[in-house]
C-alpha positions as CSV (number, residue, x, y, z in Angstrom):
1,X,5.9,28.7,5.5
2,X,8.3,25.9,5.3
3,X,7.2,22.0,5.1
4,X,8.9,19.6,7.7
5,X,10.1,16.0,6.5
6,X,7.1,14.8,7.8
7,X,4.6,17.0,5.9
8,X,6.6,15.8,2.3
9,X,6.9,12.1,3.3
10,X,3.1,12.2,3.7
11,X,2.6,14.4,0.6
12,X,4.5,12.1,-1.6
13,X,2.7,9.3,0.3
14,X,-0.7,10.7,-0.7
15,X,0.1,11.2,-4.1
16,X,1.2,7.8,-4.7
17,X,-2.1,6.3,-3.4
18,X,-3.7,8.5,-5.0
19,X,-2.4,7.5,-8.6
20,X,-2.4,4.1,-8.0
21,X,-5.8,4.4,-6.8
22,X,-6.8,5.9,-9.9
23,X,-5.3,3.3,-11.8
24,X,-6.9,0.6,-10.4
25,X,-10.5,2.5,-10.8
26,X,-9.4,2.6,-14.6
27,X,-8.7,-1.3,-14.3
28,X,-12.3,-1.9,-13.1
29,X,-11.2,-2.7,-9.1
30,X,-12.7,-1.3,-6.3
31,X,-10.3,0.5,-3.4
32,X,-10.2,0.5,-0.1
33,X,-7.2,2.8,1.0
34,X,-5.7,2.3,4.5
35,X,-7.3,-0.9,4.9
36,X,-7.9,-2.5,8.5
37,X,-8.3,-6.8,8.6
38,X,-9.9,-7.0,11.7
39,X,-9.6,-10.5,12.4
40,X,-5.8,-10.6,11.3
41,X,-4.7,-7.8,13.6
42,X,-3.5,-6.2,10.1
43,X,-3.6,-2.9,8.3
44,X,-2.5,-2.4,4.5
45,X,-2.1,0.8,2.4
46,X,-3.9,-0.1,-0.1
47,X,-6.9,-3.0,-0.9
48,X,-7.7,-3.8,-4.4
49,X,-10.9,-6.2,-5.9
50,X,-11.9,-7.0,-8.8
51,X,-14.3,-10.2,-9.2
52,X,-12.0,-12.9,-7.9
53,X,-8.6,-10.9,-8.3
54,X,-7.5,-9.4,-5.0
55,X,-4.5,-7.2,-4.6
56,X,-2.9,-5.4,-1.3
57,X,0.3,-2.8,-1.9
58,X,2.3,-1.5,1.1
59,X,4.0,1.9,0.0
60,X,7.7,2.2,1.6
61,X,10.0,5.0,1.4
62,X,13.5,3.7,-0.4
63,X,15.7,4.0,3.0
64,X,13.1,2.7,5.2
65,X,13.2,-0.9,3.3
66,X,10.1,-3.6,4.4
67,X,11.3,-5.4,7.5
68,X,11.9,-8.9,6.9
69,X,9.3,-10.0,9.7
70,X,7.0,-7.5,8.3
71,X,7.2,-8.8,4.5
72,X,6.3,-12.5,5.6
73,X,3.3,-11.6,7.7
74,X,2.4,-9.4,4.7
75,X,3.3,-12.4,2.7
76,X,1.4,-15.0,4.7
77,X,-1.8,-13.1,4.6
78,X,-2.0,-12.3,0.9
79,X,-1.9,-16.0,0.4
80,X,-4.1,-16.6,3.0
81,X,-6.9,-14.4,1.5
82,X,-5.6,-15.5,-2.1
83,X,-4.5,-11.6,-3.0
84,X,-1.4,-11.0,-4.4
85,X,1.1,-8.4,-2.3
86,X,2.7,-5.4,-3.9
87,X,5.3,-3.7,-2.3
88,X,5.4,0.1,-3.7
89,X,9.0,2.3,-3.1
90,X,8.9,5.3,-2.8
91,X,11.9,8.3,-3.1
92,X,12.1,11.5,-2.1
93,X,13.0,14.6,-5.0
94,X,16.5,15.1,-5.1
């Protein structure tokens, strides 16, 4: 059996939410992964809380680079919500 690009992109993907995830369980924040914001028309990767302190991470892949239209709506609702944006890049094994 052999893996497509697709299938490793979303492995790598997974794994990376996954230990950040984890990480931020450790920290005492609650997760919300793929995270939908109705109202703002906007989906994250990643939604972090704890008490007051909000967090939202977008994981991109090194040559696919954040758009810059992409990075100031990001941008624009962090503040908005008064969360702090994370932008996660990821590489594929050599």
């Amino acid at each position: 059996m052999k893996l497509g690009m697709d299938e490793i992109r979303e492995g790598i993907y997974q794994a990376a939410l996954n230990r950040t995830m984890r990480q931020l369980r450790l920290e005492g924040f609650t997760v919300e992964p793929e995270c939908l914001f109705e109202r703002a028309h906007i989906r994250v990767d990643l939604f972090a809380q704890n008490n007051d302190e909000k967090r939202i991470y977008e994981f991109k892949f090194g040559r696919n680079r954040i758009q810059r239209n992409q990075l100031a709506r990001l941008q624009d609702f962090a503040k908005s919500i008064g969360a702090r944006l994370y932008v996660i890049y990821l590489e594929m094994p050599q």
